[in-house]
C-alpha positions as CSV (number, residue, x, y, z in Angstrom):
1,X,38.2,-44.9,-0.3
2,X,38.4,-43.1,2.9
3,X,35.1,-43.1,3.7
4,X,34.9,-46.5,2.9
5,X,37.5,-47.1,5.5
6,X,35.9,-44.7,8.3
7,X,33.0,-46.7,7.4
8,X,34.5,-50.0,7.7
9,X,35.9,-48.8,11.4
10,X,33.1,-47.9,12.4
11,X,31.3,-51.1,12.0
12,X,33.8,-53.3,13.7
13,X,33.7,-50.6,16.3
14,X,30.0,-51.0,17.3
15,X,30.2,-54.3,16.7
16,X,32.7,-55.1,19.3
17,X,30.7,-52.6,21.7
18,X,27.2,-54.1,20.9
19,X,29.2,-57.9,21.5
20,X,30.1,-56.9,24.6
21,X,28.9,-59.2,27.9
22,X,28.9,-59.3,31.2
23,X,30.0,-62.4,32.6
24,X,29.0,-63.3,36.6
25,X,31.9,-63.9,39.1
26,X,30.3,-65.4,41.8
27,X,33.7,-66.0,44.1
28,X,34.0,-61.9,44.1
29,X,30.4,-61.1,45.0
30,X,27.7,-61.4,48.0
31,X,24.4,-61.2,48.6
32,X,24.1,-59.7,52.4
33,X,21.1,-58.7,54.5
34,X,20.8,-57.5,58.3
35,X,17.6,-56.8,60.1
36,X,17.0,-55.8,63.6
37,X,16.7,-58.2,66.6
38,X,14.5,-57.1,69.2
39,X,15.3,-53.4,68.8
40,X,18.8,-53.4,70.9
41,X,21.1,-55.2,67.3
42,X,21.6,-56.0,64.0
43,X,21.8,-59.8,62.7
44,X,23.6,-59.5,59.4
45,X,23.2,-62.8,57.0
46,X,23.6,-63.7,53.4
47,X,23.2,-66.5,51.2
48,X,25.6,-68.4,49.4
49,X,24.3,-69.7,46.1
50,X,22.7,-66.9,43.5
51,X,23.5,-65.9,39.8
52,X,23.4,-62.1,38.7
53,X,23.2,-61.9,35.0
54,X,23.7,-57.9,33.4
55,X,23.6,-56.5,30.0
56,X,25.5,-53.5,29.1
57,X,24.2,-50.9,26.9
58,X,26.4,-49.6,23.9
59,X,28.1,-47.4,25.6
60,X,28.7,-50.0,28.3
61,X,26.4,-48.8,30.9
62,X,24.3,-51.3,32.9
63,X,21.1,-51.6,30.8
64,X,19.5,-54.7,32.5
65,X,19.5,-56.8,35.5
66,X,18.3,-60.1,36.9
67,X,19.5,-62.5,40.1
68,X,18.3,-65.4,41.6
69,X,19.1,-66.3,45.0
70,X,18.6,-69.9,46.1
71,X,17.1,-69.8,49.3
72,X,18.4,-72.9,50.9
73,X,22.0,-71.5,50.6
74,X,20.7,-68.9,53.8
75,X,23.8,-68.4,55.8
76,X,23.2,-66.7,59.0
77,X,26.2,-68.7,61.2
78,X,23.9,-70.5,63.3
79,X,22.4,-73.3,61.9
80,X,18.9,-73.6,64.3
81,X,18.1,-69.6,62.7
82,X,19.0,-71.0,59.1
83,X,16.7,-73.9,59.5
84,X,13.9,-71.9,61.1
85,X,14.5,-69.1,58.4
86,X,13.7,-71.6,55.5
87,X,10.7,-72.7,57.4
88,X,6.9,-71.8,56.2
89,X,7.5,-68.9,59.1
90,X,10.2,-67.2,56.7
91,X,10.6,-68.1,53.2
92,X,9.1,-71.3,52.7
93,X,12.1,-72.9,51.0
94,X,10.1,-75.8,49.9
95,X,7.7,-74.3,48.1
96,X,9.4,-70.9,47.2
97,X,13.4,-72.1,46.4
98,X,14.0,-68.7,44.9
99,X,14.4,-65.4,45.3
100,X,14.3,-63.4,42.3
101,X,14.8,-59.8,40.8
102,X,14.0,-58.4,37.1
103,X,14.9,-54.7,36.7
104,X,12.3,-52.7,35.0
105,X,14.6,-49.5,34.6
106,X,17.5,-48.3,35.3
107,X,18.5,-44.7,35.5
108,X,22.1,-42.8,36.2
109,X,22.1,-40.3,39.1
110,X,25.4,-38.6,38.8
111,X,28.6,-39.6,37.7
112,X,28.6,-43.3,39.3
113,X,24.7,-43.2,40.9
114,X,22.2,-45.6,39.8
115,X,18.5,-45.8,40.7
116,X,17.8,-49.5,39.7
117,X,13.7,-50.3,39.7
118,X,12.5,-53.7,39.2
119,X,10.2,-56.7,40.8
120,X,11.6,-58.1,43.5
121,X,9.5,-61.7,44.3
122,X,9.4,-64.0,47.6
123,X,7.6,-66.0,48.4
124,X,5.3,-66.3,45.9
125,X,5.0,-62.2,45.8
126,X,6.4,-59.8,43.7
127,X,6.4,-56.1,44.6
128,X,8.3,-53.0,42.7
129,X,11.5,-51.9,44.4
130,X,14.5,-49.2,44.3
131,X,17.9,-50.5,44.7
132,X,20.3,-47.5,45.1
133,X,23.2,-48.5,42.8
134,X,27.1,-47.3,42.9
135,X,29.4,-48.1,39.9
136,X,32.5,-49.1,41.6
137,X,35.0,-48.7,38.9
138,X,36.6,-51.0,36.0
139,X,39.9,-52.2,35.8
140,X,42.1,-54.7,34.2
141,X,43.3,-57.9,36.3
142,X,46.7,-59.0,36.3
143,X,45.8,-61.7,33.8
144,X,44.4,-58.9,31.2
145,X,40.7,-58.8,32.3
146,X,39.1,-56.2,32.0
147,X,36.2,-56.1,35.7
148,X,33.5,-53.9,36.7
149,X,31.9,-53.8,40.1
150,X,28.8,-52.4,41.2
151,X,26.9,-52.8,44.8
152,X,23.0,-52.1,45.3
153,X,21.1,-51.3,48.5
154,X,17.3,-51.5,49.1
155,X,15.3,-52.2,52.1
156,X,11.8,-54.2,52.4
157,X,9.5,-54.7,54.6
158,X,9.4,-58.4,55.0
159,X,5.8,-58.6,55.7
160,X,5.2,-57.7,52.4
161,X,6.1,-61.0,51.3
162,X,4.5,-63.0,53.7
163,X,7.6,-63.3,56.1
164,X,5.0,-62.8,58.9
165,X,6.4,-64.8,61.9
166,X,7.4,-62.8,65.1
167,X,7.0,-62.6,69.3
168,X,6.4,-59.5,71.1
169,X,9.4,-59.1,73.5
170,X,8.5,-57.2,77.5
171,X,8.4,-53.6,76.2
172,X,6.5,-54.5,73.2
173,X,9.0,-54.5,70.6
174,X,9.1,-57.2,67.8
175,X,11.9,-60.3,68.5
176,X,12.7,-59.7,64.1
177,X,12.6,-56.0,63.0
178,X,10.0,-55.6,59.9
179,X,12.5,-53.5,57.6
180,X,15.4,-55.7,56.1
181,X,18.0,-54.6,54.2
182,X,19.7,-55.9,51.4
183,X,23.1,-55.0,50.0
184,X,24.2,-56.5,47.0
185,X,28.3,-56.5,45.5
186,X,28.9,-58.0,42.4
187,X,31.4,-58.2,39.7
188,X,31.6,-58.8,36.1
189,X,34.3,-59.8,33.7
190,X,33.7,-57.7,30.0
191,X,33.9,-60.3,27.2
């Protein structure tokens, strides 16, 4: 009968941890990027609309990833750059809408380290990347929730993905810096 019992708990146990889900809250994340304007700053930007769907593992690790970022919701706080970014000189909103990423892998590097690979596609291209991951923590909000939180960093080179437009500025630099990178915060409520 005890075994039974142990058996029975053990069951409900793994079924609760295998029934486990991530669920996306967008008002508590971001989607950020910066790149370099004609070597002497930064112009930071982010976008506004995008959907990050995880799966934990069974011991409630990250197992999988995905996001897609709607590039018309570019947000750079000046609308003449927004516009041109969305332009067939950037990312071609018209005919590329999204961005998207697909992890391929993801591996723990310490005790809150991730190394996240996947296929990262603009514009019509797709291209392996890194992101370096952090696992922020879990708590319970005041309304018995229980959240995780995670942010990933990666850089690209833009003209990669056939983001190719520039001007060559008096000392030769470039007006937009090739490297851009990406920083990503997002949180999940565990159902």
């Amino acid at each position: 009968m005890k075994q039974l019992f142990v058996l029975i708990f053990a069951i409900i146990l793994s079924t609760s941890i295998f029934a486990q889900t991530f669920n996306f809250d967008r008002s508590h994340s971001g989607v950020k990027f910066s790149v370099s304007h004609m070597v002497i700053t930064d112009v930071d930007g982010s976008f506004k609309e995008f959907e990050v769907m995880a799966s934990p593992n069974a011991k409630g690790e990250l197992e999988k990833v995905e996001a897609t970022i709607k590039v018309e919701s570019i947000y750079t706080e000046n609308s003449d750059r927004d516009k041109h970014l969305k332009s067939a000189d950037f990312f071609d909103a018209e005919n590329h809408p999204e961005i998207k990423f697909v992890s391929t892998k993801i591996e723990k590097k310490g005790k809150n380290g991730l190394k996240i690979h996947g296929d990262l596609t603009m514009r019509g291209v797709t291209k392996k990347v890194t992101l370096d991951g952090k696992f922020n923590g879990q708590v319970k909000d005041p309304w018995g929730n229980t959240r995780v939180g995670y942010t990933a960093t990666t850089s690209v080179n833009r003209f990669d993905y056939g983001l190719n437009w520039n001007k060559a500025i008096e000392t030769g630099s470039l007006v937009v810096g090739k490297e851009v990178k990406i920083t990503l915060n997002v949180e999940f409520v565990v159902k």
